[in-house]
MARTILO-306682 format. One record per residue (C-alpha): x, y, z. Coordinates in steps of 0.25 Angstrom, whole numbers, plus 5000, padded with zeros to 4 digits. Layout:
N
+------+------+------+
!   xx !   yy !   zz !
+------+------+------+
!    X !    Y !    Z !
...
+------+------+------+
! end
This chain:
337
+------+------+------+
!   xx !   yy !   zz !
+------+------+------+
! 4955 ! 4987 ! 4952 !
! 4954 ! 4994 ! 4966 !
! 4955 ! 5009 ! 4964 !
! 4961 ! 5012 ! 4977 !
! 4964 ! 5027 ! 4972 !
! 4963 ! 5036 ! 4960 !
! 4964 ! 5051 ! 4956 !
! 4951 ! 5058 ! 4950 !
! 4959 ! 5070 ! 4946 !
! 4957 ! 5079 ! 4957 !
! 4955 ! 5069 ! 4967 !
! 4958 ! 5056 ! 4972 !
! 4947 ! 5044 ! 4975 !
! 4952 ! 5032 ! 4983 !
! 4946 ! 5020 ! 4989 !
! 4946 ! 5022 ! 5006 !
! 4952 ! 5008 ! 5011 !
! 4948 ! 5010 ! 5025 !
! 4933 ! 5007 ! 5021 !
! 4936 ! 4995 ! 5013 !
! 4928 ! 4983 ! 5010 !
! 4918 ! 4989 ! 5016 !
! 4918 ! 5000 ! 5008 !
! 4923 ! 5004 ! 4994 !
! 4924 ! 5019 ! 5000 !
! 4931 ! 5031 ! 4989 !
! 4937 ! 5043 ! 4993 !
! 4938 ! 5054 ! 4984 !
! 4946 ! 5065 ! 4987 !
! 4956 ! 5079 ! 4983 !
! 4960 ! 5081 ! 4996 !
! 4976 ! 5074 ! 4999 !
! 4970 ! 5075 ! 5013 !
! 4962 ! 5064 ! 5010 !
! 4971 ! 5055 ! 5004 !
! 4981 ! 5058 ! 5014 !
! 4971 ! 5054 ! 5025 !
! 4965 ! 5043 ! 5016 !
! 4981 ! 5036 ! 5016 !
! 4983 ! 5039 ! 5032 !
! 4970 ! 5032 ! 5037 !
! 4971 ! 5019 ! 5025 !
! 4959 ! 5023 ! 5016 !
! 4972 ! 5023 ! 5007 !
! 4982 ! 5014 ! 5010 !
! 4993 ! 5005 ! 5002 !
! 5005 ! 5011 ! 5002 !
! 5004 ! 5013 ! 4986 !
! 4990 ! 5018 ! 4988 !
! 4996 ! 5027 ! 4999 !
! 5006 ! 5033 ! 4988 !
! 4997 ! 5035 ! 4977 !
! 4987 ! 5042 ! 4987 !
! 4997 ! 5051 ! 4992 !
! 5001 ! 5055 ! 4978 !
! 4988 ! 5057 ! 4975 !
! 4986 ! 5066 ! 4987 !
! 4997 ! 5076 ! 4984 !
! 4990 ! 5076 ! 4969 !
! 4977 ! 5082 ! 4976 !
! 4985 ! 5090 ! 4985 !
! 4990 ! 5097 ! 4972 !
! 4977 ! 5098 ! 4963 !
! 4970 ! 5102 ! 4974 !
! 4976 ! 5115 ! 4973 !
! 4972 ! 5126 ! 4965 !
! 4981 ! 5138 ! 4966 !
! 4995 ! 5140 ! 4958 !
! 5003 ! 5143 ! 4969 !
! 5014 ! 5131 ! 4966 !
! 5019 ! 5133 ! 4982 !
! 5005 ! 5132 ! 4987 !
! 5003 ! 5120 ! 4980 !
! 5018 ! 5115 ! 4982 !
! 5015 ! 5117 ! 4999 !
! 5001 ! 5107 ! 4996 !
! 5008 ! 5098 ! 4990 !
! 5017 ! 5095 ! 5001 !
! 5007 ! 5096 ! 5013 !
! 5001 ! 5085 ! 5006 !
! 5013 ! 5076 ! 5003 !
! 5016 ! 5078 ! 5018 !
! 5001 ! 5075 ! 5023 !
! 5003 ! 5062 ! 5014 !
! 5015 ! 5057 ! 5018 !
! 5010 ! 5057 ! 5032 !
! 5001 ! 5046 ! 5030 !
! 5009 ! 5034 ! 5031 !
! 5021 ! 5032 ! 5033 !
! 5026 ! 5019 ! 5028 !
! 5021 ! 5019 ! 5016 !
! 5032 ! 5023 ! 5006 !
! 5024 ! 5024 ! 4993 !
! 5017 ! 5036 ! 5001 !
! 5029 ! 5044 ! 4999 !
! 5034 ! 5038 ! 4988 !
! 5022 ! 5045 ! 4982 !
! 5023 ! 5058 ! 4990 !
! 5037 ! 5059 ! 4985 !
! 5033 ! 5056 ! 4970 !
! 5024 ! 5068 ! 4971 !
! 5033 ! 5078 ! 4978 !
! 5044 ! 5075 ! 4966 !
! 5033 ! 5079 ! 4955 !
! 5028 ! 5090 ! 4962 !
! 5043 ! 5098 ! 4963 !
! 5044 ! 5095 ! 4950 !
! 5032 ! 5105 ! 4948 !
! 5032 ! 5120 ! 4948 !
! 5016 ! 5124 ! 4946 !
! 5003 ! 5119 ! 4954 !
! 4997 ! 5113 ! 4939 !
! 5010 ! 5105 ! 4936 !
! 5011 ! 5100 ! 4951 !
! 4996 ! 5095 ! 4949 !
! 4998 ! 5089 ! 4938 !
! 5011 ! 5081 ! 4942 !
! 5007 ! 5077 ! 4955 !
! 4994 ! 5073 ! 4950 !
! 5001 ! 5063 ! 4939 !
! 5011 ! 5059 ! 4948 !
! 5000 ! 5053 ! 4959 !
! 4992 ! 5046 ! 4947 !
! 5005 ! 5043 ! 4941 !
! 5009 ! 5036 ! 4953 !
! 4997 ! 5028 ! 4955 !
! 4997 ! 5023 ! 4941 !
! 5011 ! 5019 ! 4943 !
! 5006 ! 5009 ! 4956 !
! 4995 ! 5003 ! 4948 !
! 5008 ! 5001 ! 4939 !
! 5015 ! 4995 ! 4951 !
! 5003 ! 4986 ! 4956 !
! 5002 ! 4978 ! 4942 !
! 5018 ! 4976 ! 4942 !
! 5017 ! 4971 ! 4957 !
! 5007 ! 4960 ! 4953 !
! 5014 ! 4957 ! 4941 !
! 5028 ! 4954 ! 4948 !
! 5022 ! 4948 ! 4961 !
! 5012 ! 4941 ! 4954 !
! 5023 ! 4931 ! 4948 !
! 5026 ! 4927 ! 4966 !
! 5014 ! 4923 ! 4967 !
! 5012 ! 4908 ! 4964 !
! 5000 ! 4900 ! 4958 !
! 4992 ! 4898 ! 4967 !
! 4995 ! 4906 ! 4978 !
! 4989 ! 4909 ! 4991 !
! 4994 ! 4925 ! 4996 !
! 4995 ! 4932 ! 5008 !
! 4996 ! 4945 ! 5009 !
! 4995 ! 4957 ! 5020 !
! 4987 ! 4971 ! 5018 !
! 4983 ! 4978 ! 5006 !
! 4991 ! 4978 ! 4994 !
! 4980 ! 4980 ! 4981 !
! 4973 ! 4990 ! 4975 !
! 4968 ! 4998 ! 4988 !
! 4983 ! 5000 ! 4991 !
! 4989 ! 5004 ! 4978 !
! 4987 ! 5011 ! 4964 !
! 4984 ! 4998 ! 4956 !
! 4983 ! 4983 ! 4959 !
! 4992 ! 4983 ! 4973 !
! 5004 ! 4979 ! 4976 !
! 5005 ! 4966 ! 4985 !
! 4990 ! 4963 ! 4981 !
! 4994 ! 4966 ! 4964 !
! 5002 ! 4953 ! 4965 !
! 4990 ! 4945 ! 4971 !
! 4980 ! 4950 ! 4961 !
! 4988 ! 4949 ! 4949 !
! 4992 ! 4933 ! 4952 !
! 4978 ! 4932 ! 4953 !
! 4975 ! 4938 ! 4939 !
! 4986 ! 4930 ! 4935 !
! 4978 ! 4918 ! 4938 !
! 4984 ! 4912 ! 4950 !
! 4978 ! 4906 ! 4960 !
! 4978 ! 4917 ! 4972 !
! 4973 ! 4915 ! 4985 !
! 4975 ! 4927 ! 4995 !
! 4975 ! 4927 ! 5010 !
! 4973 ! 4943 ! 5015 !
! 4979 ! 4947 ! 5028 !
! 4967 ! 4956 ! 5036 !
! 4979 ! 4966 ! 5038 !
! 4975 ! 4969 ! 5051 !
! 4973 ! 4982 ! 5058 !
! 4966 ! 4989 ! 5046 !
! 4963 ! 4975 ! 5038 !
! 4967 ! 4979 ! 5026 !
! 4968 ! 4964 ! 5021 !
! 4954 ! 4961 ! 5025 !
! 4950 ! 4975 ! 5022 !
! 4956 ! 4978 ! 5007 !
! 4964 ! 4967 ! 5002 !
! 4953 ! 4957 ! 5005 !
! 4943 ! 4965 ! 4999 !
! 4953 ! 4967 ! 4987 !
! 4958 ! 4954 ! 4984 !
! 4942 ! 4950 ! 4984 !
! 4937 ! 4960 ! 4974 !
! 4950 ! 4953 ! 4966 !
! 4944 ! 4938 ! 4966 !
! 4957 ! 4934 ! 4974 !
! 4954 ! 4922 ! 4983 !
! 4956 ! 4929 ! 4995 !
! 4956 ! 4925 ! 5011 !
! 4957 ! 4938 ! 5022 !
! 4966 ! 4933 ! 5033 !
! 4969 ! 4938 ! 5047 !
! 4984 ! 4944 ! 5047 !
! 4987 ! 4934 ! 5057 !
! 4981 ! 4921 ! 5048 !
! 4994 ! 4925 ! 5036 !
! 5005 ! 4917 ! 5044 !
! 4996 ! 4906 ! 5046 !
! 4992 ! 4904 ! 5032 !
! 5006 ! 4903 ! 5029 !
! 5009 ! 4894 ! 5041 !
! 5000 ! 4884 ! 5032 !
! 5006 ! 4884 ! 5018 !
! 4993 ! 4893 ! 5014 !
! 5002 ! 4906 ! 5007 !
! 5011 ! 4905 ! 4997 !
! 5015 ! 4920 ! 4997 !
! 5013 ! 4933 ! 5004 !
! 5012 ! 4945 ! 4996 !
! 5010 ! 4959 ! 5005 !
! 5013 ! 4975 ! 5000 !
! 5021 ! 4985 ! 5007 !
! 5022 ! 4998 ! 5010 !
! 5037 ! 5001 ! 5014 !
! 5048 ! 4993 ! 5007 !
! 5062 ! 4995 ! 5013 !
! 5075 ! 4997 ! 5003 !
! 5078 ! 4982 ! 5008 !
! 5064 ! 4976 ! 5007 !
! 5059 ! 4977 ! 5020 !
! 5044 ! 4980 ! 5019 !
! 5034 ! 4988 ! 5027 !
! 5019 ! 4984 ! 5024 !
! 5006 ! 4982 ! 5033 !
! 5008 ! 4976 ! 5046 !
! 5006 ! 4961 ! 5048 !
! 5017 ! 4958 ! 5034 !
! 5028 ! 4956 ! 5041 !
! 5021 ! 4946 ! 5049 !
! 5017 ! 4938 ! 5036 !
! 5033 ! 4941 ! 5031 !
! 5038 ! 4932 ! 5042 !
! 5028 ! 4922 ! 5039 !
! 5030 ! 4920 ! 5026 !
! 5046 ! 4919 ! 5027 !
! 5043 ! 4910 ! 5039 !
! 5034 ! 4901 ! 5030 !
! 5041 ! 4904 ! 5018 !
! 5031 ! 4910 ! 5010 !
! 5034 ! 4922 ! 5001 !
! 5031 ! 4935 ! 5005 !
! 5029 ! 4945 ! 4994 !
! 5029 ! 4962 ! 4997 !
! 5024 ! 4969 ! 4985 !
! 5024 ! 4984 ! 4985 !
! 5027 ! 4996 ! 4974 !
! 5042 ! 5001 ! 4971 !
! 5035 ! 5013 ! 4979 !
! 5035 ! 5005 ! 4992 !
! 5051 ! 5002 ! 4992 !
! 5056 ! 5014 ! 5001 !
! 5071 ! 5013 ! 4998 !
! 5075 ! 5023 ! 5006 !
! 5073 ! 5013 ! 5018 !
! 5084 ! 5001 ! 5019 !
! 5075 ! 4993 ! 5026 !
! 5062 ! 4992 ! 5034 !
! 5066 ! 4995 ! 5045 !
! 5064 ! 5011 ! 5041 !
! 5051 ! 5010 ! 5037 !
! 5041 ! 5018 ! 5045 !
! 5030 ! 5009 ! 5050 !
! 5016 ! 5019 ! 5052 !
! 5011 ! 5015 ! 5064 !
! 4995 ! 5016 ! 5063 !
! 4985 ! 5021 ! 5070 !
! 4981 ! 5011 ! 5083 !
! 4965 ! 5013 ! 5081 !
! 4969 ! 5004 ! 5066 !
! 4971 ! 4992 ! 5077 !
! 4963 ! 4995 ! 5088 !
! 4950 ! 4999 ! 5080 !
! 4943 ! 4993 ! 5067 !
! 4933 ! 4999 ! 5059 !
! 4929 ! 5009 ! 5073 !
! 4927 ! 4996 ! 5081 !
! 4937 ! 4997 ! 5094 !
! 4945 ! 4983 ! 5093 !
! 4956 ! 4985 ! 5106 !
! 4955 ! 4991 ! 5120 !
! 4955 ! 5005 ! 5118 !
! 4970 ! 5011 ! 5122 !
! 4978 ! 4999 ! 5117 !
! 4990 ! 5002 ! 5112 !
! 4993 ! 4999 ! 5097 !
! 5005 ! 4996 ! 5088 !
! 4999 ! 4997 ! 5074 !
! 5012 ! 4999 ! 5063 !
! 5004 ! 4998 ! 5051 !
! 5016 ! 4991 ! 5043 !
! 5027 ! 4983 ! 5048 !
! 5040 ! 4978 ! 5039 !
! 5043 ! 4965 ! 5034 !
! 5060 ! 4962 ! 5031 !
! 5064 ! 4960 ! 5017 !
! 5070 ! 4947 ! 5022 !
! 5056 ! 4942 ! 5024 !
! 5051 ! 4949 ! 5009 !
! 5051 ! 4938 ! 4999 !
! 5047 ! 4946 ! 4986 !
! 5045 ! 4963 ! 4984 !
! 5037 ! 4964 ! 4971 !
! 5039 ! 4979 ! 4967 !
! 5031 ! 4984 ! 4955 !
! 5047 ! 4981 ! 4946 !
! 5047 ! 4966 ! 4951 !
! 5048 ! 4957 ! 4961 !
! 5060 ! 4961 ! 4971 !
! 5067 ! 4949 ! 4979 !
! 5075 ! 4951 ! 4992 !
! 5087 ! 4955 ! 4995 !
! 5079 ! 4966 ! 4992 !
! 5085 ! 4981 ! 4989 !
! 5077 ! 4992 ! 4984 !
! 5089 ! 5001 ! 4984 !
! 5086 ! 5018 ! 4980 !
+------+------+------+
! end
């Protein structure tokens, strides 16, 4: 298993995404500056990751400080949520997170018990993913047919969660199931995350992989060649509209054109049901140098200008399946409060 991130007890160590394959890179660290850094320029990223990070960097935040001035420490606390939840803001399970911390923390009246607490609830919450990768592999594993040839978009295993992934869990666990699994992976163009991470991923795994361009998904499926979709997310509306990486809404209205099912697997976390549907999501636009430029090399005419949403939303109508770590959800979907 990937350790994407674990606490050392004073610290954190992580695994810097931005330099993989070519690196297996570490970061160590017990400064919440550095994860909050870490989550904004994708050396952590995932939307479950994302959560588990920040909860962990308001747990240094706290054991950082020494005095027993329970205000002091109370003023710390929430500079550090407040840089954190800067970050990104599309995914959900960051604030999620944020707001699990903040709960155990008024329930605290001296700096040792606030420590203590915020230090169990951030490992108690990435245990509980772990928990919720092996349920979302158990459920969506049972979608996926023998054999079958999957298609899916981005990141969505061990780098970008607490355990197994989410999206990703349901391919692996067919696979040690015993089934016949054959995976084509998206690029994920601009930063490549497909060909970056999930490739890589997948490989170490033994899973009979092919790295695709975004643009090569729809043809597949034009010639018969997937039998499902399978993709994560990092925003799930009330009525099942779902924000994930850019490029899966194009593939959404593939499959439903072609008639091949098309799978969204994400943690309880990622349903925000506050938002009756998708479009209230807030798409985080991304910086244009992540389109213009790869790896320092100059690919556009310096001064074009860019669009680059990092996310955009596919309609429930289009959503065949959400497998949620309690089951697998069919439409009409309504993840009511």
């Amino acid at each position: 298993m990937i350790r994407s991130i674990e606490w050392l007890g004073d610290r954190v160590r992580f695994l810097d995404q931005t330099a993989l394959p070519r690196q297996e890179c570490y970061v160590e660290t017990s400064d919440y500056h550095v994860i909050a850094e870490g989550i904004r320029c994708l050396k952590l990223r995932g939307a479950p990751l994302i959560g588990i990070a920040a909860s962990y960097g308001v747990a240094l935040a706290a054991v950082a400080f020494h005095g027993t001035d329970f205000d002091k420490l109370s003023n710390i606390v929430r500079a550090a949520s407040a840089e954190l939840s800067s970050t990104r803001p599309t995914a959900v399970n960051l604030f999620w997170a944020l707001e699990r911390m903040h709960n155990v923390f008024a329930a605290c009246d001296s700096v040792g018990a606030a420590q203590r607490a915020l230090v169990e609830e951030a490992t108690g919450i990435h245990k509980a993913d772990a928990r919720m990768c092996e349920k979302i592999g158990e459920h969506g594993a049972a979608l996926v047919p023998d054999p079958a040839a999957i298609l899916t978009h981005c990141n969505t295993g061990a780098l970008a969660t607490g355990g197994g992934g989410t999206a990703q869990s349901l391919i692996t666990t067919a696979h040690r199931q015993g089934k016949s699994i054959k995976v084509f992976a998206g690029e994920t163009r601009p930063l490549l995350q497909g060909a970056r991470l999930t490739a890589w991923e997948l490989q170490k795994s033994g899973i009979d992989t092919t790295l695709i361009t975004d643009s090569t998904g729809p043809v597949l499926m034009s010639m018969g060649k997937i039998d499902l979709v399978v993709v994560g997310a990092d925003r799930i509306a009330a009525n099942g509209d779902t924000a994930n990486k850019i490029g899966t809404y194009n593939l959404a209205v593939t499959a439903h054109h072609h008639r091949v099912p098309f799978y969204v697997a994400a943690p309880g976390s990622t349903i925000d049901r506050s938002l009756a549907s998708g479009a209230k999501i807030i798409i985080e636009e991304r910086s244009s140098k992540e389109l213009t430029e790869m790896f320092g090399q100059q690919l556009a005419p310096r001064g074009i200008s860019t669009f680059t949403p990092a996310f955009d939303v596919t309609p429930a109508s289009l959503i065949t399946a959400i497998v949620t770590e309690t089951g697998v959800h069919r439409p009409p979907y309504r993840f009511e409060k």
